[in-house]
C-alpha angles and dihedrals in degrees: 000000000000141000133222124193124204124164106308099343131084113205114206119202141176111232117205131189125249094283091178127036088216086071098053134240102294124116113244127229138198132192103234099176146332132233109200115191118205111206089208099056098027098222141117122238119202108222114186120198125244125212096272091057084256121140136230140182103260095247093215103053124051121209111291141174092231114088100180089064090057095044077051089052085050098044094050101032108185102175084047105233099122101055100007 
């Protein structure tokens, strides 16, 4: 996994090694979610990322200061966004 910050928003991907020598050397990644903090509310949304790298307020969590709540939500992905 790795994260990438920009502005407000913290992009969460899952890195894989090279699996197939036709596809080069280089490492693949793929955006898993996206945690966006709003300084005036103070909370955290869950955005998940849909097959055309657009993305979309998570329906089942609202926005929350605790971010561990929302990395749980990830982890566990019951409407199957995340992971698939």
């Amino acid at each position: 996994m790795e994260a990438t910050v920009r502005g407000n928003s913290v992009t969460l991907a899952e890195r894989r090694i090279p699996w197939h020598e036709d596809f080069g050397p280089e490492w693949s990644t793929h955006p898993v979610a996206q945690l966006r903090w709003s300084p005036q509310l103070k909370t955290w949304g869950l955005y998940w990322r849909d097959r055309n790298t657009r993305w979309h307020a998570y329906p089942d969590c609202e926005p929350t200061p605790d971010l561990v709540r929302l990395l749980d939500e990830i982890d566990t992905d019951p409407l199957h966004v995340f992971w698939g």
